[in-house]
C-alpha positions as CSV (number, residue, x, y, z in Angstrom):
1,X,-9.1,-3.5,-15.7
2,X,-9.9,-4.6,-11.8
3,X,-8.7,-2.6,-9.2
4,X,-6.3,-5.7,-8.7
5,X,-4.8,-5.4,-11.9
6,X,-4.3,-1.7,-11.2
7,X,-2.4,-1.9,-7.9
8,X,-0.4,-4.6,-9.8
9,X,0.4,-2.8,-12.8
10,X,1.2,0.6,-10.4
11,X,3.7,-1.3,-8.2
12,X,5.4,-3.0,-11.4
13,X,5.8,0.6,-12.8
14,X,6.9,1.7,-9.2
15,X,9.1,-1.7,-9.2
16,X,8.0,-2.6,-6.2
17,X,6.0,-5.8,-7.1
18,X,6.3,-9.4,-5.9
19,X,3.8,-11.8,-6.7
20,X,4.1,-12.6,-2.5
21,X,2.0,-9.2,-2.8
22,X,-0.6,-11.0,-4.4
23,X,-3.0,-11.7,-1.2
24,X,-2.7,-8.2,0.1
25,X,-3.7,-6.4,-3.1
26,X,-6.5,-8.6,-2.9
27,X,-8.1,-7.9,0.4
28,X,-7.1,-4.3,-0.2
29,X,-9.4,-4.2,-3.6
30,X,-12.2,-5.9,-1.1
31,X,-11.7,-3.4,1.7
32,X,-12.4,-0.8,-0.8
33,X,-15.7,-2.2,-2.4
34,X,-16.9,-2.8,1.1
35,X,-16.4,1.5,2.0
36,X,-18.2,2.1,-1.1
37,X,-21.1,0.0,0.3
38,X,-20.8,1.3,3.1
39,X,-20.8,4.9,1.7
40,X,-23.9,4.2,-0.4
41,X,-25.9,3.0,3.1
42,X,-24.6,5.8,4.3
43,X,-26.2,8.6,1.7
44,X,-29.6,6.6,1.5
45,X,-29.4,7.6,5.5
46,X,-29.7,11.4,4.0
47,X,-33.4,13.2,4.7
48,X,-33.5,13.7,0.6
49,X,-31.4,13.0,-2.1
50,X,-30.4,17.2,-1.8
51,X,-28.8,17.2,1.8
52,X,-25.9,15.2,3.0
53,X,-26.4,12.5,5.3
54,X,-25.8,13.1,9.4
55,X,-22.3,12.6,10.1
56,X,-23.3,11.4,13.9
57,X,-24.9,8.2,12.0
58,X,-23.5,5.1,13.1
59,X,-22.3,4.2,9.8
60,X,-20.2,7.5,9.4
61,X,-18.4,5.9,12.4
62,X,-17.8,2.6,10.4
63,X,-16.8,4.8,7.2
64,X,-13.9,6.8,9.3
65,X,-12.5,2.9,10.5
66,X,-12.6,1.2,6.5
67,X,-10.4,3.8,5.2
68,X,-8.1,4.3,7.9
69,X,-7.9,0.8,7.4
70,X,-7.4,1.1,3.9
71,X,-4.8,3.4,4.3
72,X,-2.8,1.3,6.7
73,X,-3.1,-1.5,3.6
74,X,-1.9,0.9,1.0
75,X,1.3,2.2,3.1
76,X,2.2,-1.7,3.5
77,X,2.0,-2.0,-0.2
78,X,4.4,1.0,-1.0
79,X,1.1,2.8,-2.3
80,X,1.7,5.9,-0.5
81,X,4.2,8.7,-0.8
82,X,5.3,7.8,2.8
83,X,5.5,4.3,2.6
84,X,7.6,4.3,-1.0
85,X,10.2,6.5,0.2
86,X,10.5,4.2,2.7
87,X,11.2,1.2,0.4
88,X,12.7,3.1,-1.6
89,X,15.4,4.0,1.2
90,X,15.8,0.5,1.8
91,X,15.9,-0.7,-2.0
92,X,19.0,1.3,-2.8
93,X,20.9,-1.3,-1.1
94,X,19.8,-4.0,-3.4
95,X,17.3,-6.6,-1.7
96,X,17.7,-7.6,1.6
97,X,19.8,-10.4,2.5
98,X,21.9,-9.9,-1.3
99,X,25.0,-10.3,-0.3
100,X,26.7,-8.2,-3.2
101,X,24.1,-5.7,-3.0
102,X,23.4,-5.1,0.6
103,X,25.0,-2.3,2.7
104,X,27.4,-4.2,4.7
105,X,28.3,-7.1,1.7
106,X,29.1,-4.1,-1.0
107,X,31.5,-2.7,1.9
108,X,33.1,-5.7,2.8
109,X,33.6,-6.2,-1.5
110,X,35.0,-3.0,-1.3
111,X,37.4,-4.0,1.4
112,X,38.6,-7.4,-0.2
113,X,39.0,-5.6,-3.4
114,X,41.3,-3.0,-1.8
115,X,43.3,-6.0,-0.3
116,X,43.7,-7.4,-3.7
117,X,41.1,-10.4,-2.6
């Protein structure tokens, strides 16, 4: 399975998947094969296979950028803890712009059932 069809398949089991979605998942999965070349640059940087590579190299720099990137990808998607709270907060309502569903639509159904509407 690609890493595409894993952030799909998460988000449908979170239920937060739209096939809109689609193009971010996408240049999420190639954000995250570029920081592992980037990583593997980075270690062939290293004196000898048995120490760690200098974290002053340039493309430690580069490294620290890709997955803070990455992470601001994956909090748009719902994929964090953070982020699906967040949509979950705003789901409860129904979608947005549902007018039986949303906040202010199941209050004013509320209303016009009270006045027999």
């Amino acid at each position: 399975m690609t890493r595409e069809q894993q952030y799909k398949t998460q988000m449908q089991a979170l239920g937060i998947y739209d096939p809109a979605f689609d193009p971010a998942i996408h240049t999420l999965a190639i954000m995250e094969r570029e920081l592992q070349r980037t990583m593997k640059a980075w270690k062939e940087t290293a004196p000898d296979k048995k120490s760690a590579p200098s974290v002053e190299h340039d493309l430690y720099a580069v490294i620290q950028s890709q997955r803070k990137d990455i992470l601001a990808h994956r909090d748009a998607l719902g994929l964090t803890p953070k982020a699906l709270r967040r949509l979950q907060a705003k789901g409860s309502a129904g979608p947005a712009g549902d007018p039986v569903t949303d906040g202010i639509g199941a209050k004013l159904d509320a209303l016009a059932r009270r006045c027999g509407l």
